[in-house]
N, CA and C of each residue as an Amber inpcrd file, in Angstrom:
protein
   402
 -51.7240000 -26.2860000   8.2510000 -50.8040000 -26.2350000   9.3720000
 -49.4930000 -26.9300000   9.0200000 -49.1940000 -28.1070000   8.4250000
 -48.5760000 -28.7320000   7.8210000 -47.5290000 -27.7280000   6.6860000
 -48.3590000 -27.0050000   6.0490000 -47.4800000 -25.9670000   5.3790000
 -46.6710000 -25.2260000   6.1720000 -47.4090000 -24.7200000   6.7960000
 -46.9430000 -23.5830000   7.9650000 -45.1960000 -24.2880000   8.7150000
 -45.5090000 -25.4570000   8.9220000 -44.1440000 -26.1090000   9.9630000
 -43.4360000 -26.3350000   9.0160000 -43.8390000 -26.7260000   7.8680000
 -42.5620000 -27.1520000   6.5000000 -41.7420000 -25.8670000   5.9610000
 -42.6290000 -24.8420000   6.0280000 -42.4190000 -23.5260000   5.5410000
 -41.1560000 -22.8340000   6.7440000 -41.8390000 -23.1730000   7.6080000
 -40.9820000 -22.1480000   8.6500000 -39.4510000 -23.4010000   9.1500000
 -39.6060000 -24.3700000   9.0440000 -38.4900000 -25.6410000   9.2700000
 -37.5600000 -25.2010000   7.8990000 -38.0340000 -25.1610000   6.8350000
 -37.1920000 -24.4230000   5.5410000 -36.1500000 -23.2310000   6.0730000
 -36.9180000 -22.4370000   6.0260000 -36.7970000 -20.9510000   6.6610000
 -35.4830000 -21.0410000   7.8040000 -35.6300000 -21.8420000   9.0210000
 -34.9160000 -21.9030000   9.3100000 -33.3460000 -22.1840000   9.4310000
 -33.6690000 -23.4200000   8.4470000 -32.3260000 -24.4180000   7.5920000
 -31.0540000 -23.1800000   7.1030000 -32.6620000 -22.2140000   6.1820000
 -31.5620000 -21.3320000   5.0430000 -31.3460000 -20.4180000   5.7350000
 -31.4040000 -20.2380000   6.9730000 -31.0820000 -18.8270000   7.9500000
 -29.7460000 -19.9610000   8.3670000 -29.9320000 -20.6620000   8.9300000
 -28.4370000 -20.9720000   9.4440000 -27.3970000 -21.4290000   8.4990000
 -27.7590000 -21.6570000   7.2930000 -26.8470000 -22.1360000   6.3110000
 -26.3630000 -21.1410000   5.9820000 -26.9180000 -19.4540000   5.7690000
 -26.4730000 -18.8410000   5.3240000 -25.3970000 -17.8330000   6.4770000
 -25.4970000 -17.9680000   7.3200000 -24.8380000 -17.4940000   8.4870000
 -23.0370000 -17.8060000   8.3010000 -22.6800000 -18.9840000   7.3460000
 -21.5400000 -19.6150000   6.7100000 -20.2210000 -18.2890000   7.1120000
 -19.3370000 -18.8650000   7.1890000 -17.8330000 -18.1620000   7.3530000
 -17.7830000 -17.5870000   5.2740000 -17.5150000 -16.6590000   5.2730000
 -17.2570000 -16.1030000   4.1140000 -16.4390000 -16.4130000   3.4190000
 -15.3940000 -17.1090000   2.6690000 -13.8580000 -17.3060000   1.6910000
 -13.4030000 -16.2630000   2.3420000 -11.9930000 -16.3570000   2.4590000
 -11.1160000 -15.0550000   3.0810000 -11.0600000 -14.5680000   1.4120000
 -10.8900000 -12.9370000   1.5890000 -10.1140000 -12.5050000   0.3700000
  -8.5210000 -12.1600000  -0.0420000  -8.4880000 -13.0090000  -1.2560000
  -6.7300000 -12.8570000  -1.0530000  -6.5100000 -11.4450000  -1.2500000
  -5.3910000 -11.3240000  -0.5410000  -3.9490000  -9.9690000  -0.4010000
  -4.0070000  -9.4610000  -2.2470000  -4.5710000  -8.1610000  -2.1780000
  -3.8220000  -7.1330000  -3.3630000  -2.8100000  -7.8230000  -3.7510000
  -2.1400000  -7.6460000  -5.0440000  -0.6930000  -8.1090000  -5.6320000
   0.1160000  -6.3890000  -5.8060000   0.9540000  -6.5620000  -4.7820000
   2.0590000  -5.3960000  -5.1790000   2.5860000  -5.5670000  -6.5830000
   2.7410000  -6.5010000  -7.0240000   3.0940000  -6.3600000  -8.5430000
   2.2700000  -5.8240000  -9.6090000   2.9320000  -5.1450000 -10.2640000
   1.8380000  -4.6610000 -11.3340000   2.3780000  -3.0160000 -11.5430000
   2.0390000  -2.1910000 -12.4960000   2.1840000  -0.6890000 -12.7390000
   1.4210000  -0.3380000 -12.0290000   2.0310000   1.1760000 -11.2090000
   1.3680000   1.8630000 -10.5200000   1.5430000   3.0980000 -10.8740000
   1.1990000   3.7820000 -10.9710000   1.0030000   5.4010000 -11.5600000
   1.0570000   6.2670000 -10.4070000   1.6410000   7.1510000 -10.1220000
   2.5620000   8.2560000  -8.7550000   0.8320000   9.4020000  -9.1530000
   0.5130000   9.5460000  -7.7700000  -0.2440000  10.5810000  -7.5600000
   0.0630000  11.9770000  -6.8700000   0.4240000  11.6910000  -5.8990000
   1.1860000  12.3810000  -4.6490000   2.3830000  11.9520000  -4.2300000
   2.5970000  12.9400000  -3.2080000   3.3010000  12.4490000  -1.7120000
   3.1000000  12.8290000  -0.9090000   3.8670000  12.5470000   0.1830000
   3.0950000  13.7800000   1.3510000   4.6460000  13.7550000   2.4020000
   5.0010000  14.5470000   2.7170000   6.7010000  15.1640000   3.7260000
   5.6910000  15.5430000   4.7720000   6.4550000  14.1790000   5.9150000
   5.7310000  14.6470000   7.1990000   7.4640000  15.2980000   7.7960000
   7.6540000  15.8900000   8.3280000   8.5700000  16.4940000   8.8120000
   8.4620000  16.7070000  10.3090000   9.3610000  16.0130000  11.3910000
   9.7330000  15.8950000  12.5320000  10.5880000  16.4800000  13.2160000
  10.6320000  16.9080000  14.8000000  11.3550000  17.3340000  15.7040000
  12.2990000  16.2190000  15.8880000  13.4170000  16.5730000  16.4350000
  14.7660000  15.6720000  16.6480000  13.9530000  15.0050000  17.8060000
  13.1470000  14.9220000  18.6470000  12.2930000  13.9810000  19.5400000
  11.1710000  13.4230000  18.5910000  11.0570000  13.3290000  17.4630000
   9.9920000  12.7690000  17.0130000   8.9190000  12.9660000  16.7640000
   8.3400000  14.3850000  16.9530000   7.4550000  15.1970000  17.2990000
   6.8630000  15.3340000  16.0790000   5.2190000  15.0330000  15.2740000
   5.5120000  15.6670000  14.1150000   4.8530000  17.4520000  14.1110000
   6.1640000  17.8870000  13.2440000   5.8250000  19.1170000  13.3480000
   5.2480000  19.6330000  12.2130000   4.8520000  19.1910000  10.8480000
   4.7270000  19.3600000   9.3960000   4.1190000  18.6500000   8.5950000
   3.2510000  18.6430000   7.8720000   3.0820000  17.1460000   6.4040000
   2.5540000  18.1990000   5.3500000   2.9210000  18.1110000   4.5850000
   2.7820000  18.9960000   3.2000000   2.1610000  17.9780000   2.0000000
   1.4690000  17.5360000   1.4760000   1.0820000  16.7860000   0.2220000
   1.3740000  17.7010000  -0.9900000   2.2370000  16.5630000  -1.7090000
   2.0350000  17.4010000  -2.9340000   2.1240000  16.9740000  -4.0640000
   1.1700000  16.9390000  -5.6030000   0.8970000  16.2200000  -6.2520000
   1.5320000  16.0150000  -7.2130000   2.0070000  14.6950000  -7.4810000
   2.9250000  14.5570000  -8.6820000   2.6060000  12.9220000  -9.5290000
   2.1640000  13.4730000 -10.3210000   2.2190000  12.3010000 -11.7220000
   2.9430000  12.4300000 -13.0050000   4.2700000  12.6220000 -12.3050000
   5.4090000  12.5050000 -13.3230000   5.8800000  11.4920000 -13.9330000
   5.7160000  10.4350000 -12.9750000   6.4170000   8.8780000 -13.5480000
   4.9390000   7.8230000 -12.9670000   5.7800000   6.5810000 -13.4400000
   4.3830000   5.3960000 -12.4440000   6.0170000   4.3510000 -12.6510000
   5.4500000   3.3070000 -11.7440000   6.3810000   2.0580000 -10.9540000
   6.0810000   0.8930000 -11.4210000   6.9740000   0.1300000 -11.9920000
   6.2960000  -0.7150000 -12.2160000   7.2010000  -2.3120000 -11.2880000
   6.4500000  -2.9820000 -10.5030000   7.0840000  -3.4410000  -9.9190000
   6.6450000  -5.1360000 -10.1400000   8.0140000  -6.2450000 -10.2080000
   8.0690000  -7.1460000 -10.8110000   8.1090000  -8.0630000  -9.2810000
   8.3200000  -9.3720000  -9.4100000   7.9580000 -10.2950000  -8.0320000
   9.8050000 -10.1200000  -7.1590000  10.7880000  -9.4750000  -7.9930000
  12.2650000  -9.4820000  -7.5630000  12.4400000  -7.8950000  -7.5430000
  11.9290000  -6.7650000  -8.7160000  12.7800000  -5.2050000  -8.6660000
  11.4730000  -4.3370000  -9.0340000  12.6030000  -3.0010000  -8.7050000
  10.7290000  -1.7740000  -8.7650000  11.8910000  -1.0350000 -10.0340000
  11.0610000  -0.1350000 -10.4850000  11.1130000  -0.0270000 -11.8640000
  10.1500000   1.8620000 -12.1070000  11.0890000   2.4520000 -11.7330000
  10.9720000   4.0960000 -12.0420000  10.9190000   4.6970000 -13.4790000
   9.6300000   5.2210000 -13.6860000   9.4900000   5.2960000 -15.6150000
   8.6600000   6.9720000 -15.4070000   9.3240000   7.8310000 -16.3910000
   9.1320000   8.6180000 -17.2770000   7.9200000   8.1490000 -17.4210000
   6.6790000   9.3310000 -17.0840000   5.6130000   8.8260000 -17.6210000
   5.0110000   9.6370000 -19.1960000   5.8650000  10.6270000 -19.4490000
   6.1440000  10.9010000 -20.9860000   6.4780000  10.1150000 -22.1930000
   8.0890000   9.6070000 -21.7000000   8.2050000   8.6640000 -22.7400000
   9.4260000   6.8000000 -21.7750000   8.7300000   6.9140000 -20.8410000
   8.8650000   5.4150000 -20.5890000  10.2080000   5.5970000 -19.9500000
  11.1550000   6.0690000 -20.2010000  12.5170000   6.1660000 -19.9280000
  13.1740000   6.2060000 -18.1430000  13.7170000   5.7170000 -18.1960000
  14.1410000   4.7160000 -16.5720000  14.4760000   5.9600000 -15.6710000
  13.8290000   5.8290000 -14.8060000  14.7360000   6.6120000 -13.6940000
  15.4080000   6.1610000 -12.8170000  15.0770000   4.8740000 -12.8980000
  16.1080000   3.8550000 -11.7950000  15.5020000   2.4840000 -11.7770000
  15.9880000   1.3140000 -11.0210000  15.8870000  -0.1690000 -11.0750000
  16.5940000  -0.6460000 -10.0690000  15.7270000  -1.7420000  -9.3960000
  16.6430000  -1.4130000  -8.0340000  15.8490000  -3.2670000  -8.0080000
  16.8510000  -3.9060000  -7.4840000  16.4220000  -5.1390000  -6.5360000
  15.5690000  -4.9800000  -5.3770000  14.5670000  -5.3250000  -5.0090000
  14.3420000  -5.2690000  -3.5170000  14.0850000  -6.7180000  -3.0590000
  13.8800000  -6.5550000  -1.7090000  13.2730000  -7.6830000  -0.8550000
  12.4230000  -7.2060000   0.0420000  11.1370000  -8.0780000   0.5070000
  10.2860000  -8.0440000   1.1140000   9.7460000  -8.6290000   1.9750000
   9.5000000  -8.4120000   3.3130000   9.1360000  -8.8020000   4.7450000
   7.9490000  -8.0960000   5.1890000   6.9870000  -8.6260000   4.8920000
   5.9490000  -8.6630000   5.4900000   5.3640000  -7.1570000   4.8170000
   5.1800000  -6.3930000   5.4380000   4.7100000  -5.0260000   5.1490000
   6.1440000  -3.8440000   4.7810000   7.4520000  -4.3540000   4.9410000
   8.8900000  -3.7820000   4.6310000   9.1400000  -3.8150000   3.2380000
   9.7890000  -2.7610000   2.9510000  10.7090000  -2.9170000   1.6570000
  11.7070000  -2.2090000   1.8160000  12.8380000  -3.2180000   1.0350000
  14.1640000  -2.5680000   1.4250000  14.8340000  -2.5450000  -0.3060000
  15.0570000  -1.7140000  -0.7060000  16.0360000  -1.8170000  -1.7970000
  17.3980000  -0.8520000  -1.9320000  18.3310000  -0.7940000  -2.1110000
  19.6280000  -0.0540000  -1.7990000  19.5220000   0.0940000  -0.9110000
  19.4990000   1.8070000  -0.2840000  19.8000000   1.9110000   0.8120000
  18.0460000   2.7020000   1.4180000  17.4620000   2.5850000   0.5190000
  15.8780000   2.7600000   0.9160000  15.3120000   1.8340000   1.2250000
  14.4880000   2.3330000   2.5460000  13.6390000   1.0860000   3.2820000
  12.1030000   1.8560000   3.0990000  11.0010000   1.1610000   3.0930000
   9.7920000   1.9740000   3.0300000   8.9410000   0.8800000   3.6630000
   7.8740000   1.3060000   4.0770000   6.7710000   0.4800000   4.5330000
   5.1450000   0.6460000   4.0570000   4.5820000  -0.6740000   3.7650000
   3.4140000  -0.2640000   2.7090000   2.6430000  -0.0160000   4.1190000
   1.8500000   1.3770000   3.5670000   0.8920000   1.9640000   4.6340000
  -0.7190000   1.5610000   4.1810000  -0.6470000   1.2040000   2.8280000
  -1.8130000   0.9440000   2.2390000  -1.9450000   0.0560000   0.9950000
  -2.1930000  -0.9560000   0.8390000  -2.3600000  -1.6310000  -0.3250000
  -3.6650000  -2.2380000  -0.3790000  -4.2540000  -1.9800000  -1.8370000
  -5.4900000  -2.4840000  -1.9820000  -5.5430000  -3.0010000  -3.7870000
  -6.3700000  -3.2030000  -3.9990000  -6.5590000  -3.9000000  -5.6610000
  -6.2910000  -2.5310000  -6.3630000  -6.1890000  -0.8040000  -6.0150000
  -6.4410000   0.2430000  -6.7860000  -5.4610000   1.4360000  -6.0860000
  -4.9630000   1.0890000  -5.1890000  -4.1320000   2.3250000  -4.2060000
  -3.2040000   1.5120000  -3.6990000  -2.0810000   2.0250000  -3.8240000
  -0.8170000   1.6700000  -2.9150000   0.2770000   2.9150000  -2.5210000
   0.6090000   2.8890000  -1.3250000   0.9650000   3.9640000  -0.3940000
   2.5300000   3.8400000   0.2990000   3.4810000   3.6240000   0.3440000
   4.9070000   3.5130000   0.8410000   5.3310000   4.6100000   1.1030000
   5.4110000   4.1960000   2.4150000   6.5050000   5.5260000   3.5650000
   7.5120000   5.0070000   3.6810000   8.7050000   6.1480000   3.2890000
  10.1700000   6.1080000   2.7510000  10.5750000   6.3280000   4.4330000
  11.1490000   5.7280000   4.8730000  12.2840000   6.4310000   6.1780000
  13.1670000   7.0690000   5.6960000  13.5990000   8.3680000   6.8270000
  15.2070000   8.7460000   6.7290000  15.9610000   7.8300000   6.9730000
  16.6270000   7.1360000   6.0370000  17.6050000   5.8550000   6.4820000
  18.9050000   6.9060000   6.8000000  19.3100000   8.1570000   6.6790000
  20.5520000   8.9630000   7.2650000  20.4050000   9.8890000   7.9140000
  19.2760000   9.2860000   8.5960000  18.9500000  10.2890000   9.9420000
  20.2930000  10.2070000  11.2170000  20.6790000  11.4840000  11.6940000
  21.1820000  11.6530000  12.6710000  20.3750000  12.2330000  13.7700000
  20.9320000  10.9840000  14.7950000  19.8720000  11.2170000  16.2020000
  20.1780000  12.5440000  16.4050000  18.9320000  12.7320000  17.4910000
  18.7480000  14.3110000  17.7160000  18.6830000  15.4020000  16.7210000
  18.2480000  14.9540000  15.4840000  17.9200000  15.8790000  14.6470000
  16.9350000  15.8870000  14.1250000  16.6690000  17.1670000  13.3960000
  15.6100000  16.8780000  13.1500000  15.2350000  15.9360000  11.9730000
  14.2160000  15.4150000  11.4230000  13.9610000  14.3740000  10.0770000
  12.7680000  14.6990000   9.2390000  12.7540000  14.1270000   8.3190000
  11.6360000  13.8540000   7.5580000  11.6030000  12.2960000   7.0300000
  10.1530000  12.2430000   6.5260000   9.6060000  10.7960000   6.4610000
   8.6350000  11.5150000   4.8160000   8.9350000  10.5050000   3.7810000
   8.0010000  10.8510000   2.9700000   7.1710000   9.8700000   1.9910000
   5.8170000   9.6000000   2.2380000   5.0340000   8.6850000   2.1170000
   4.6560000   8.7660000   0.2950000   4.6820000   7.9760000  -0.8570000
   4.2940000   8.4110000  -2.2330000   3.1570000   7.3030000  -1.9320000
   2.2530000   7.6360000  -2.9910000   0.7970000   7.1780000  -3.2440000
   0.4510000   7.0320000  -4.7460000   0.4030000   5.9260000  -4.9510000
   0.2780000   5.6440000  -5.9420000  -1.3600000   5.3960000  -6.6150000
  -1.9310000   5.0390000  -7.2990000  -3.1320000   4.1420000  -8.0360000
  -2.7680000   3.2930000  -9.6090000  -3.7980000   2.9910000  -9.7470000
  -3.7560000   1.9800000 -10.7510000  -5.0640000   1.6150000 -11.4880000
């Protein structure tokens, strides 16, 4: 009987010990090469409406993005397609006159939707999201 109460007093201990708050897991690192899979053109009514999204697949270049600039490469032979400063707020990115917002970041997928930054109201727009992996 003695076993029995030591056994099950155990039992209990490691049921509530293990019940513990988990370590949070840290945030993906946007830095790093990313390799272009897709995109996808959602295309809108001048009210906002969406009327369109087309995906379409492209692994022409990959990104490689540093803790200050993103970095557009030829995925043939490496060669620049552009370099741009950005800054970053929270889930925003702004570099020139492109703003995008990460829709998805994880340790293996990352996803940025481009705004029409020269959208004229009442017209119609498009929005186009690239998808990357790694």
């Amino acid at each position: 009987m003695k076993y029995l109460y030591t056994t099950s007093l155990l039992s209990a201990a490691l049921l509530l010990t293990s019940c513990g708050k988990d370590s949070p897991q840290p945030e993906p690192q946007l830095q790093g090469r990313w390799h272009a899979v897709s995109n996808t053109a959602y295309n809108f009514s001048a009210s906002g409406q969406l009327i369109s999204q087309e995906e379409t697949p492209d692994n022409s270049y990959y990104l490689v993005i540093t803790p200050d600039s993103m970095h557009y490469r030829d995925i043939r032979d490496g060669n620049s397609w552009g370099s741009n400063a950005y800054t970053r707020q929270g889930q925003e990115i702004s570099y020139g006159r492109a703003r995008a917002t990460i829709i998805e970041l994880t340790d293996h997928t990352l996803s940025l939707r481009f705004q029409d930054t020269g959208r004229t109201p009442g017209m119609p727009y498009q929005e186009v999201e690239d998808h990357y992996s790694r």
